[in-house]
GUBAZA-338611 format. One record per residue: residue in one letter; residue number from 1; z, y, x of N, C-alpha, C in turn. Coordinates in steps of 0.2 Angstrom, whole numbers. Last residue first. Example, Ala and Ser with C-alpha at 12.3 -4.5 7.8 and 13.67 -1.06 7.14 Angstrom:
BEGIN
+---+-----+-------+---------+--------+-------+----------+---------+-------+---------+--------+
! r !   k !  n.up ! n.north ! n.east ! ca.up ! ca.north ! ca.east !  c.up ! c.north ! c.east !
+---+-----+-------+---------+--------+-------+----------+---------+-------+---------+--------+
! s !   2 !    35 !     -11 !     64 !    36 !       -5 !      68 !    39 !       0 !     64 !
! a !   1 !    39 !     -28 !     66 !    39 !      -22 !      62 !    39 !     -16 !     66 !
+---+-----+-------+---------+--------+-------+----------+---------+-------+---------+--------+
This chain:
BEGIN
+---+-----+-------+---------+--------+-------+----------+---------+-------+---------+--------+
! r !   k !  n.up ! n.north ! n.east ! ca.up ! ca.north ! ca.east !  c.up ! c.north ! c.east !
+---+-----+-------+---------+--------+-------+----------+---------+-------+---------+--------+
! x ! 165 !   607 !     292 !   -379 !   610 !      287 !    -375 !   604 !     284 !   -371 !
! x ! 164 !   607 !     304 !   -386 !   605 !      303 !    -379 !   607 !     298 !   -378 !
! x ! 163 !   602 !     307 !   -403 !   606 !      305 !    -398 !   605 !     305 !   -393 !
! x ! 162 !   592 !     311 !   -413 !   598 !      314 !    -412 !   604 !     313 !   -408 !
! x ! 161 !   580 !     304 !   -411 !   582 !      311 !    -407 !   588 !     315 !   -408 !
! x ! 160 !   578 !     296 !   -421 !   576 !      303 !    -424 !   577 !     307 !   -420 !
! x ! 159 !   584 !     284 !   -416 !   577 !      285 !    -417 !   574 !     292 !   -421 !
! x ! 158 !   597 !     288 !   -415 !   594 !      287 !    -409 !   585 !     287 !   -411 !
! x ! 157 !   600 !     286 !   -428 !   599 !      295 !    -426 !   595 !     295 !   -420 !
! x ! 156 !   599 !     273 !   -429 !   595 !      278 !    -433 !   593 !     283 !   -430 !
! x ! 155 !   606 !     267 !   -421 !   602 !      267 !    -420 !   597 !     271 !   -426 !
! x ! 154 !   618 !     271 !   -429 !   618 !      275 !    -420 !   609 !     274 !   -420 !
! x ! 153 !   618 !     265 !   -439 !   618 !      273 !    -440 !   618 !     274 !   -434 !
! x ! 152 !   623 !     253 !   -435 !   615 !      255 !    -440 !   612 !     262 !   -441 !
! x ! 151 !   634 !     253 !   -430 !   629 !      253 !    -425 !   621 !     253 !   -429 !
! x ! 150 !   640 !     258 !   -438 !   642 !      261 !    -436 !   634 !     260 !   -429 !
! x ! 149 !   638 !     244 !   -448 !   635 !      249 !    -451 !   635 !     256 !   -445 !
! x ! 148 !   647 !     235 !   -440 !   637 !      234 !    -441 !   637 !     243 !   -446 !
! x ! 147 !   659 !     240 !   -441 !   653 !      240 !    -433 !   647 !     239 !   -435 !
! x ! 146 !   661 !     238 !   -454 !   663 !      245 !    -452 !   658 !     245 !   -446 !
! x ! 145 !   661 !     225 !   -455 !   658 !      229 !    -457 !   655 !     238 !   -457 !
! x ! 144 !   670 !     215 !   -451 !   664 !      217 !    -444 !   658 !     224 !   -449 !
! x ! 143 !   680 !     210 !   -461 !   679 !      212 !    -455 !   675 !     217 !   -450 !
! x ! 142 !   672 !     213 !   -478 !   673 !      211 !    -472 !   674 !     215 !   -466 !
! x ! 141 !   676 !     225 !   -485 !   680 !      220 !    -485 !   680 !     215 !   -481 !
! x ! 140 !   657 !     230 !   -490 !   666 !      234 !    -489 !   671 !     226 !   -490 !
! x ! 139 !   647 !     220 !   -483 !   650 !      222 !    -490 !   657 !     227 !   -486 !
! x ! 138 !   631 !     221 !   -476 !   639 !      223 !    -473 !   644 !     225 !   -478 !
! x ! 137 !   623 !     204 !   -481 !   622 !      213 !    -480 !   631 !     216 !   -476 !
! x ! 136 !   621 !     193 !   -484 !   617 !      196 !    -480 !   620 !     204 !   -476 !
! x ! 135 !   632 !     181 !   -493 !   632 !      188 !    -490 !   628 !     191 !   -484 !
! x ! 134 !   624 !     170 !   -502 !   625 !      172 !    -496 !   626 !     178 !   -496 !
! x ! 133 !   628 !     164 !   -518 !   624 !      168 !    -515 !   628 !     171 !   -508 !
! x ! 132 !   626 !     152 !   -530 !   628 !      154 !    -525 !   624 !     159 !   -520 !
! x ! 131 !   628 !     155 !   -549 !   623 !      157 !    -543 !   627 !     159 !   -534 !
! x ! 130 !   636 !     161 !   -561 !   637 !      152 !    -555 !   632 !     150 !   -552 !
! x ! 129 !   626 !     173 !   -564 !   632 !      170 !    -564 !   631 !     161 !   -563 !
! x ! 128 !   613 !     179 !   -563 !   618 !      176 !    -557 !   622 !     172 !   -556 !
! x ! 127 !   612 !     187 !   -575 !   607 !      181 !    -576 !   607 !     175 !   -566 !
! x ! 126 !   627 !     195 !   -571 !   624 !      192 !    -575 !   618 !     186 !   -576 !
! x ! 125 !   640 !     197 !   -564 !   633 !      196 !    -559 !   627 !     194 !   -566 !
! x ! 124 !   651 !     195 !   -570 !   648 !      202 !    -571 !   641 !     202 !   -567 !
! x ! 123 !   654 !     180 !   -570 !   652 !      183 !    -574 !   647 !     190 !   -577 !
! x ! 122 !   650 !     178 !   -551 !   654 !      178 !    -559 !   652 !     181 !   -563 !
! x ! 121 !   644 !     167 !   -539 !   646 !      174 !    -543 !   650 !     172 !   -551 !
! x ! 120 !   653 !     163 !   -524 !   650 !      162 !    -531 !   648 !     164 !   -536 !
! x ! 119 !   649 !     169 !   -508 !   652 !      169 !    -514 !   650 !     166 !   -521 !
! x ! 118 !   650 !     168 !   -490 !   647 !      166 !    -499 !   652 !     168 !   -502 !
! x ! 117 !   647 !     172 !   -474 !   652 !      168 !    -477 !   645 !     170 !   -484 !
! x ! 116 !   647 !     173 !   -457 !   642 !      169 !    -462 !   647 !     167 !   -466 !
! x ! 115 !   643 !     191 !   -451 !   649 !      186 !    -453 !   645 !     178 !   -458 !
! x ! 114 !   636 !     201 !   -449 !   636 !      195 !    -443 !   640 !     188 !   -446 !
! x ! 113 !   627 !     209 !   -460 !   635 !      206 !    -457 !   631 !     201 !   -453 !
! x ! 112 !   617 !     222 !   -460 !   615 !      217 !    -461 !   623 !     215 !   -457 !
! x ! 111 !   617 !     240 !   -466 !   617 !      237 !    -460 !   619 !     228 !   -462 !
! x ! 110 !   615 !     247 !   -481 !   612 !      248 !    -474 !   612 !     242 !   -470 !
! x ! 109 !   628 !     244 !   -487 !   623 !      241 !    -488 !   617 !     241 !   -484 !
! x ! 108 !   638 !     254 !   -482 !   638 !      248 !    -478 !   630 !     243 !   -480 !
! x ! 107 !   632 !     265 !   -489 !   632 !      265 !    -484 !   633 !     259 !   -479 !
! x ! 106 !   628 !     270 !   -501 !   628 !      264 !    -500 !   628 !     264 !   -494 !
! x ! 105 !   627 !     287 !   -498 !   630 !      284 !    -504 !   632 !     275 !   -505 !
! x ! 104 !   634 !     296 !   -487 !   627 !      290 !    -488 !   632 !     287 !   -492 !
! x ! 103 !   633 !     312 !   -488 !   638 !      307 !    -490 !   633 !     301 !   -490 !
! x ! 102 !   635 !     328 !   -477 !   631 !      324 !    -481 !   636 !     316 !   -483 !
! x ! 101 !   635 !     344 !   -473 !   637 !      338 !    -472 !   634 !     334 !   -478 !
! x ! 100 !   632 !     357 !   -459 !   629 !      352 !    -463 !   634 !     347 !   -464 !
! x !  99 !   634 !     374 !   -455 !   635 !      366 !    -454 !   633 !     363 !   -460 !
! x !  98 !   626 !     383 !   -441 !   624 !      383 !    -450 !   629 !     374 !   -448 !
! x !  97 !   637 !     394 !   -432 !   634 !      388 !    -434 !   632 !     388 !   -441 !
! x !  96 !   646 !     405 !   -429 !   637 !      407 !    -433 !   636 !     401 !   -433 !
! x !  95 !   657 !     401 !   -422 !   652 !      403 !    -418 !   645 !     403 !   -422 !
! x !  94 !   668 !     400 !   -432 !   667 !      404 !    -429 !   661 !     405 !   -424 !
! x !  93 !   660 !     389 !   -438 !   660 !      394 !    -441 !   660 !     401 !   -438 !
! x !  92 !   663 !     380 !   -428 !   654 !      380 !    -432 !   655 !     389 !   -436 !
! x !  91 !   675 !     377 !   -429 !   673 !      378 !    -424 !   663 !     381 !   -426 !
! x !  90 !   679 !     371 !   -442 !   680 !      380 !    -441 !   677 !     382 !   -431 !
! x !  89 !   672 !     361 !   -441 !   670 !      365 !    -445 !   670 !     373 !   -444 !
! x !  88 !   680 !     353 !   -432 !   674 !      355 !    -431 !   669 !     360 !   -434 !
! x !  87 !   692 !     356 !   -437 !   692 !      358 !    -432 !   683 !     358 !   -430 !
! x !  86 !   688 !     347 !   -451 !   691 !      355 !    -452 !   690 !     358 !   -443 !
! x !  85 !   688 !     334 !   -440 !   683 !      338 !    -447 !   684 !     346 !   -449 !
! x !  84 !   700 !     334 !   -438 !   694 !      335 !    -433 !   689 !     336 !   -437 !
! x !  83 !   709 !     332 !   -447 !   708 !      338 !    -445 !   703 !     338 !   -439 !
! x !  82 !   704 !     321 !   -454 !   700 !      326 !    -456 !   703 !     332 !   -453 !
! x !  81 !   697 !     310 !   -441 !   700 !      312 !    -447 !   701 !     319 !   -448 !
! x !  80 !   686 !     295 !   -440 !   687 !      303 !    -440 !   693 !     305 !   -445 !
! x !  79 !   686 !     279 !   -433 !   688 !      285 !    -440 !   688 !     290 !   -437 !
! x !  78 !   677 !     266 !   -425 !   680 !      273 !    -426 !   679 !     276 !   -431 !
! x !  77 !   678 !     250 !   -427 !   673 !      253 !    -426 !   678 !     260 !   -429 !
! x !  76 !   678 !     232 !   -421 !   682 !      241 !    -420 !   675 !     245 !   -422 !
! x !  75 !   675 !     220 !   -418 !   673 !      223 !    -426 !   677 !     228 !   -427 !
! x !  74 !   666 !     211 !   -406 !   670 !      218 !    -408 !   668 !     217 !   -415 !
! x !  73 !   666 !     193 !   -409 !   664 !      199 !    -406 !   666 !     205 !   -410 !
! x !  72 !   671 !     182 !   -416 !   673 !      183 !    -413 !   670 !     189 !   -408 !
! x !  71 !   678 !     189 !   -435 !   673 !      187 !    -431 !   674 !     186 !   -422 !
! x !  70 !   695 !     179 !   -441 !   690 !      187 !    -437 !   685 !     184 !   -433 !
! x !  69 !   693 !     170 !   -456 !   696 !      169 !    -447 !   689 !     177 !   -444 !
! x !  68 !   697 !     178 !   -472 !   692 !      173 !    -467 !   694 !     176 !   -460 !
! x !  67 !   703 !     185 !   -480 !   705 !      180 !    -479 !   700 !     175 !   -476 !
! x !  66 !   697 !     199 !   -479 !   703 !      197 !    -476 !   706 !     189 !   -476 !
! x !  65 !   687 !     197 !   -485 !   686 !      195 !    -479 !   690 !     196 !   -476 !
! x !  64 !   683 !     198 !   -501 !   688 !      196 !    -500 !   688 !     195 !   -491 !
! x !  63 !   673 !     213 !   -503 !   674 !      206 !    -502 !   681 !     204 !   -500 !
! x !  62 !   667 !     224 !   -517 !   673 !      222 !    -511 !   673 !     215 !   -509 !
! x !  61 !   658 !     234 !   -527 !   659 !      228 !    -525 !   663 !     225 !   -519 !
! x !  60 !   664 !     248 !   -536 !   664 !      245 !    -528 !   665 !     239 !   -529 !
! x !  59 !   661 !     259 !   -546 !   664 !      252 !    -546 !   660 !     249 !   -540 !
! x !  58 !   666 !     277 !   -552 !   662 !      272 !    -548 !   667 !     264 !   -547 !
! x !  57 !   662 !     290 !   -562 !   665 !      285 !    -562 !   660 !     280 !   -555 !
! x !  56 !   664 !     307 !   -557 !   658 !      301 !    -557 !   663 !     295 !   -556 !
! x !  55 !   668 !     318 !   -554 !   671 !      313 !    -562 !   667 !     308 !   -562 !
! x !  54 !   671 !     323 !   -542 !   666 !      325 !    -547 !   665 !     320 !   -553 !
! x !  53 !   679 !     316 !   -537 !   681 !      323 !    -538 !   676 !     322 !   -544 !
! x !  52 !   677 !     300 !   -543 !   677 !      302 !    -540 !   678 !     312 !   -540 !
! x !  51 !   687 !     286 !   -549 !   687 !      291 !    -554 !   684 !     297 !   -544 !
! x !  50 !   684 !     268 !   -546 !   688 !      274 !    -546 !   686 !     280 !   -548 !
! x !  49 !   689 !     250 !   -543 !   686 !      256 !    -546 !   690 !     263 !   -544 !
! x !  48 !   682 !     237 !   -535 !   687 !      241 !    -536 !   684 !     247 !   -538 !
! x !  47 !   678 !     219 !   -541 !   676 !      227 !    -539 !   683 !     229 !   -538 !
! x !  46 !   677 !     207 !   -526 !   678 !      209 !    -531 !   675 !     214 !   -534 !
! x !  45 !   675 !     188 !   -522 !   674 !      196 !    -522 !   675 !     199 !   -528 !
! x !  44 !   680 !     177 !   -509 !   680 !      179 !    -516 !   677 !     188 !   -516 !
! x !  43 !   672 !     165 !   -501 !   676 !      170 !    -501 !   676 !     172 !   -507 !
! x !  42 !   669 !     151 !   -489 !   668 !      155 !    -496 !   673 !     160 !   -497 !
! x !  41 !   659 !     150 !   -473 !   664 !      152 !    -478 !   663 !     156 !   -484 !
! x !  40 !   648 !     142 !   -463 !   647 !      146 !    -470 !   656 !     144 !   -472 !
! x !  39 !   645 !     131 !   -456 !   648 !      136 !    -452 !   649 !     142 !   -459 !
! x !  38 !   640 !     120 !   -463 !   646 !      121 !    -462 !   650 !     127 !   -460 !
! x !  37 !   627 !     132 !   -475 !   629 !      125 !    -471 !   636 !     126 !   -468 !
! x !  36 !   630 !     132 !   -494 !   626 !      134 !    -487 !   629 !     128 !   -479 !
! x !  35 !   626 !     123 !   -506 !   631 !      123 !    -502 !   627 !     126 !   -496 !
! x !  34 !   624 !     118 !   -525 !   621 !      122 !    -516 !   627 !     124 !   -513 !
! x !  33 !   629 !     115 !   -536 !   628 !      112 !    -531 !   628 !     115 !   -524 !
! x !  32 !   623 !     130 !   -547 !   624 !      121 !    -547 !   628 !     121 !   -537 !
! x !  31 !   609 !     139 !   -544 !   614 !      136 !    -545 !   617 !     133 !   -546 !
! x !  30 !   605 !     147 !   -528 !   601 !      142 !    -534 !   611 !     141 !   -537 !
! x !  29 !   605 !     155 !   -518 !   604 !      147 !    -514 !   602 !     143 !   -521 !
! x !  28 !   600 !     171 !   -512 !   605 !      165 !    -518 !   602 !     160 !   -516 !
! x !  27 !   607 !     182 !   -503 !   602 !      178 !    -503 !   603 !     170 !   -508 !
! x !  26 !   610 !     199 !   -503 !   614 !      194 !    -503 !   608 !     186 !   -506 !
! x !  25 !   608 !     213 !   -504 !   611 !      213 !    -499 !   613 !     206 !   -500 !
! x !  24 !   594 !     222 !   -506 !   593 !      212 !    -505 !   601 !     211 !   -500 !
! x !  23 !   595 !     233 !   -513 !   596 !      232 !    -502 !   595 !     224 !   -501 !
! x !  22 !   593 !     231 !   -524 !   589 !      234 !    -522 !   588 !     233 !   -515 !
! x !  21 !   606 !     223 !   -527 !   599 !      219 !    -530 !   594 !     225 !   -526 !
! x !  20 !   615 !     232 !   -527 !   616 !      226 !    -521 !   607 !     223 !   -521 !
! x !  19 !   612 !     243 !   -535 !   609 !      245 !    -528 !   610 !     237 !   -525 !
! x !  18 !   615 !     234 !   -547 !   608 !      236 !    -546 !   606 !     240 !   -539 !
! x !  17 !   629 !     233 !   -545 !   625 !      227 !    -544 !   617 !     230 !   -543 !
! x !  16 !   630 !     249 !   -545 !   633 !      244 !    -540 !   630 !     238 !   -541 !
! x !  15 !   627 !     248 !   -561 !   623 !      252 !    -556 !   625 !     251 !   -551 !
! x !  14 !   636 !     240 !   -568 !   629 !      238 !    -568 !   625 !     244 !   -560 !
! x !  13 !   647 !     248 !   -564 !   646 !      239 !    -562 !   638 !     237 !   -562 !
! x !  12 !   644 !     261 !   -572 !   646 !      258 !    -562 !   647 !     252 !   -561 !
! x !  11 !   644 !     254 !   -584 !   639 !      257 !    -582 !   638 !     257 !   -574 !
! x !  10 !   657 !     249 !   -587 !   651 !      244 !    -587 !   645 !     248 !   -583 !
! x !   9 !   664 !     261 !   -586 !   664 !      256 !    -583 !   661 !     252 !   -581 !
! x !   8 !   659 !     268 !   -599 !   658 !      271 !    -590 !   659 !     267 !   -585 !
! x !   7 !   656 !     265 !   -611 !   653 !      261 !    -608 !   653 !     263 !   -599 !
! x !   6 !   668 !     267 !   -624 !   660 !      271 !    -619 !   662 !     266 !   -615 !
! x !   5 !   677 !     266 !   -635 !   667 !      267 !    -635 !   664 !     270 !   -630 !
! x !   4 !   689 !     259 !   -632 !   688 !      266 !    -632 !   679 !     269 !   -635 !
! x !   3 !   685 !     243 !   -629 !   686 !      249 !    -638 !   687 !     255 !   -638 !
! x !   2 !   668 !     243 !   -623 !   675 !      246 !    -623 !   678 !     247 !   -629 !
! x !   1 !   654 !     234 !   -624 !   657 !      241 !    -625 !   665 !     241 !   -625 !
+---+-----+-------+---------+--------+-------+----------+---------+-------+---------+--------+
């Protein structure tokens, strides 16, 4: 606990590791010794935190994947901004559109990385600590993260019919 007495911080830490442990975003090798194979880089990770509109604390697992060599196939993957947002809205409005929006709360954890790197965990990974563990999943921080999750999300809509491709 905090010397202030609350626990909001530990609490987003522990509920960020409990969705990583839900989406199996990461495959442990044991601990001690274990070495993935050579094409496997190691990385560091972190949290980052922050205070959302709705005062919900939240703590973001982040990988270090700026300091790994770029994957070598595309890792673009497009931003919206928000006056095309507003322009699509007010566009909805004026024509009686009902508009919808929505937040996928773990969203990189969806889609599965291309990149093969690791980490060792740390203290706040608990009964993980100095447990190596394979990054499986799309962490915020690697490179190609943004593409896998962008083509996790085409191929969804695509299977619900909301695409033409």
């Amino acid at each position: 606990m905090a010397m202030s007495g609350n626990t909001c911080w530990a609490d987003a830490m522990a509920l960020e590791l409990a969705q990583h442990c839900k989406y199996k975003t990461y495959k442990d090798l044991g601990k001690g010794e274990a070495k993935p194979g050579p094409a496997y880089q190691r990385i560091n990770v972190h949290f980052v935190f922050d205070v959302k509109q709705s005062f919900k604390y939240k703590a973001q697992l982040v990988a270090g994947g700026h300091k790994t060599a770029p994957p070598k196939d595309s890792v673009y993957s497009g931003d919206v901004s928000l006056w095309s947002i507003c322009l699509a809205l007010l566009t909805g409005e004026i024509n009686g559109l009902e508009t919808w929006v929505g937040d996928i709360a773990v969203a990189y954890l969806e889609a599965y990385t291309k990149e093969l790197v690791y980490f060792v965990a740390g203290t706040k990974f608990g009964e993980l600590y100095g447990h190596t563990l394979l990054i499986d999943k799309a962490l915020y921080g690697l490179h190609s993260s943004g593409a896998r999750f962008y083509e996790r999300l085409l191929d969804s809509l695509c299977a619900t019919k909301y695409c033409s491709l």
